[in-house]
N, C-alpha and C positions, 0 to 999 in steps of 0.2 A: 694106113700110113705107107707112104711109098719106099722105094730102098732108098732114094734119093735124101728124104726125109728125116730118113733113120742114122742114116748117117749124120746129116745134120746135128740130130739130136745128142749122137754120141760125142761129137766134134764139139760144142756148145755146150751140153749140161755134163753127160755122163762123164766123160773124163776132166773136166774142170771138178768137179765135183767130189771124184775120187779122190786128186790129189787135195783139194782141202782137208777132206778126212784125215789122210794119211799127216798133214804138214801140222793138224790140231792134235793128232794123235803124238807128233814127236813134240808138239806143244806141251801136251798133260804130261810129258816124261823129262820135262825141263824143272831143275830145280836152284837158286840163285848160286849154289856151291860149284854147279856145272859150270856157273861163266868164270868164277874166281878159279878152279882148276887148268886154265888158260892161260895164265902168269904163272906157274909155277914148276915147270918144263919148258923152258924160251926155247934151249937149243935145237933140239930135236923138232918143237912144236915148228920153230920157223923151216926146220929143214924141210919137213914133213909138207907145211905150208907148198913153199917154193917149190918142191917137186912135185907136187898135187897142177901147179898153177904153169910149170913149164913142159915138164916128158910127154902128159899125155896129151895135150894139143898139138905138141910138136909131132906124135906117132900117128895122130888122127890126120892133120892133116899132110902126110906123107904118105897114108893109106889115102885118100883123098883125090892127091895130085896124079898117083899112079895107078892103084887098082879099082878104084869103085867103079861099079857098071854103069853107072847113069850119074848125070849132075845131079840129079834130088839123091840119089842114096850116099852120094861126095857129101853134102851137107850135113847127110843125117850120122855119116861116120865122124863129121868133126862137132854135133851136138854131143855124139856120146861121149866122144874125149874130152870135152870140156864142161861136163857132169861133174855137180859136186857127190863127194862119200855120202853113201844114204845110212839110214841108222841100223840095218843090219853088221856094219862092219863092227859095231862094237861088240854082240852078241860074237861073231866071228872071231873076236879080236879075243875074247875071254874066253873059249870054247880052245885058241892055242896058249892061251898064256901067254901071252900081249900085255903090254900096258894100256891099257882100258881109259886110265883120264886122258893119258894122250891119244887117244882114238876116240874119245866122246870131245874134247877139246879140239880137235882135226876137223870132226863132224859137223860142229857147231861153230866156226869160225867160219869154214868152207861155204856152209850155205849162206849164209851172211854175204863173203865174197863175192858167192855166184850172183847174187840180184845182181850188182854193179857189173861184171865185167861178161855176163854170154851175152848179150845184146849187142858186143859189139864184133864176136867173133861169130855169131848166128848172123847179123847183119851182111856184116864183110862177107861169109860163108856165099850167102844168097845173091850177093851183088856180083861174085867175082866165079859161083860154078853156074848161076842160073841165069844173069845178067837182064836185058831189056827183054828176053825172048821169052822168059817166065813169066812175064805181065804181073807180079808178085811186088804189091807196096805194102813195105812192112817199116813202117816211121821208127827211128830209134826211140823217138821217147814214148810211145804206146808200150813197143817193148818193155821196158823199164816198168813201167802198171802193170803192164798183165803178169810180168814174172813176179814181181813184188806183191799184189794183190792176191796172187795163187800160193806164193810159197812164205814170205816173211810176216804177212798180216795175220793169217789162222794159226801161224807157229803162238806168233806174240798173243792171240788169243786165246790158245791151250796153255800158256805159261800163266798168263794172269790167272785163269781161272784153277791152276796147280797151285798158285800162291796163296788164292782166297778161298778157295774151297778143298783142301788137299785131299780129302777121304770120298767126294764126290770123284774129283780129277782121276784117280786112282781104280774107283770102281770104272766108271766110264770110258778108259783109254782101251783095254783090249777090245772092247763093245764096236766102237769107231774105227777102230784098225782094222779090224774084221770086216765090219761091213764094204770099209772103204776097198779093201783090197778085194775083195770078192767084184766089187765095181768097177774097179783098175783094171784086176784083170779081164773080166767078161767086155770092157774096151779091147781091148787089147784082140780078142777074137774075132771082134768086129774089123779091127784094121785089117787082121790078117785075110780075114776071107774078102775083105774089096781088094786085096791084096794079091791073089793066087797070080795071075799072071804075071806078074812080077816075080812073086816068089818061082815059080816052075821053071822063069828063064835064069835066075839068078842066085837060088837058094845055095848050089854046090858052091861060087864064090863067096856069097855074104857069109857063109860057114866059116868055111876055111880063113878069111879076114879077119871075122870076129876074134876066132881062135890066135890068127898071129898077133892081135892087136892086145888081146890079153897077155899073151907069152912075154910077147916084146917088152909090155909097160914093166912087169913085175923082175924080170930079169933085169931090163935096166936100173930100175929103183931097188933093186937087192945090191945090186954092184955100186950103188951110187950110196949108200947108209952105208955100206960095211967101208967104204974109204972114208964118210965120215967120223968113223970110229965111235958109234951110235950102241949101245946094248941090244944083247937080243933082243929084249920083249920091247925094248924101242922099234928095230927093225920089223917084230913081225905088224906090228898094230901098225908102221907105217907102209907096212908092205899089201896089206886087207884094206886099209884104204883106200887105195889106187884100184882095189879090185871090185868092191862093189860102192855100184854107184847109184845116185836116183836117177835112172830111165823115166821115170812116169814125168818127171820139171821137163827131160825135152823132150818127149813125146808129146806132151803140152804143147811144148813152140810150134814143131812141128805141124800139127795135126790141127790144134785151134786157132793159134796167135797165126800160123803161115798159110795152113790150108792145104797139105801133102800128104795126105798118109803113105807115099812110099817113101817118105824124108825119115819116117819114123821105123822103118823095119829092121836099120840096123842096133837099134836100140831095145827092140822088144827079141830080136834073134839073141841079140850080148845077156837076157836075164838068166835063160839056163845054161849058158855056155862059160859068164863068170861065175857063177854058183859051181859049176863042174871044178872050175879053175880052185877055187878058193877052198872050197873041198880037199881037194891035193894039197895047196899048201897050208892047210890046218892039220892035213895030217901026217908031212914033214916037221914042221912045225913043234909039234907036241911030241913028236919023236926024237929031235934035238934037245926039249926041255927034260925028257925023261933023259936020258942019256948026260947030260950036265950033271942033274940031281945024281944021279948016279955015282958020276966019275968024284963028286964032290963027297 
């Protein structure tokens, strides 16, 4: 098989394939009380929403207009801000004492969201850093299949089969997770080493961006809940959501639906860099809540 090839194949099976895994694996952990949990925190949920759906496209593409080194990694900065919360944030979100339905309700609304509205800021993305010069035809409504076919159809498959088979769904989800993410990321290695030159000339900014692109979001969206007079464990669950997100949906776009893998490096750079992030404020976080208990 040639490297050409291989590539190929990661572009086409291995990472389509990943993210199924992973999208059936949040499937089997869906159960019908998670969507009714949705209605029952409006205020927060919508604030939560609406900050999800304006700060961080707005900081992505500000990092975007100014600092990316290259038109493909300008796109690839404003995929990853417009990235729905992946389902680590709830494990996050309970690890600080967060409110957990409003972070599993966040989680599950958002990606629902996402099918309908990256397609048109991935589109626009592409049209307006990469233009006629990228030779890049990406139809809006292909878009709309391939993200829908990768991320909303295995979810709704892992749900049925939670609904009708619970003790199956149950043994089977870590089984799939695992494999899936082992797949994910052994992609993921694959981009980076077609990747090096890119990375060697770029790596010291794509850092440092990453880094202020997290700073920035969680600082504004802490400032932005505490004026709306939101509780703490509302605050931190909506504040872990903004921080981790699913890289693997745009590195999808990226890499198979577009055909860049250097579209995708700021997204696969952002995994240990918000994990670092989220880290800290989990352990702010629980530090606050001890100290509450305390004082009370």
């Amino acid at each position: 098989m040639s490297y050409s090839d291989l590539m190929a194949f990661m572009g086409d099976w291995l990472l389509p394939g990943a993210l199924v895994g992973i999208m059936v694996s949040m499937g089997l952990s869906l159960v019908a009380d998670d969507f009714r949990q949705v209605f029952r925190n409006r205020r927060a949920l919508i604030i939560g929403l609406c900050s999800m759906l304006i700060v961080p496209p707005l900081i992505g593409l500000a990092i975007a207009l100014t600092l990316a080194p290259t038109p493909a990694l300008a796109v690839g900065f404003i995929l990853l801000a417009t990235t729905p919360s992946g389902m680590l944030s709830n494990l996050f979100t309970d690890m600080a004492k967060g409110d957990l339905a409003l972070s599993m309700s966040m989680t599950l609304l958002l990606s629902m969201v996402y099918v309908f509205i990256v397609p048109f800021y991935a589109h626009l993305a592409i049209l307006h850093f990469l233009g006629v010069e990228a030779n890049v035809e990406v139809p809006l409504a292909s878009f709309f299949w391939d993200i829908f076919s990768i991320t909303v159809l295995p979810a709704g498959m892992g749900f049925l089969i939670r609904a009708i088979r619970p003790d199956f769904a149950i043994w089977i989800k870590g089984h799939v997770k695992r494999v899936a993410t082992v797949v994910l990321f052994t992609s993921f290695g694959f981009i980076l080493a077609d990747q090096i030159p890119v990375l060697r000339e770029n790596l010291g900014a794509l850092f440092w961006i990453t880094v202020g692109l997290n700073v920035a979001m969680i600082t504004l969206v802490m400032l932005l809940v505490r004026f709306a007079g939101l509780t703490r464990r509302e605050n931190v669950a909506i504040g872990i959501e903004h921080l981790m997100r699913q890289e693997g949906t745009a590195i999808f776009i990226a890499v198979s639906i577009v055909g860049n893998n250097e579209m995708s490096l700021p997204m696969i750079l952002n995994t240990p860099v918000a994990l670092v992030v989220v880290l800290i404020f989990v352990a702010i976080a629980r530090r606050r809540a001890g100290a509450a208990v305390a004082a009370a």
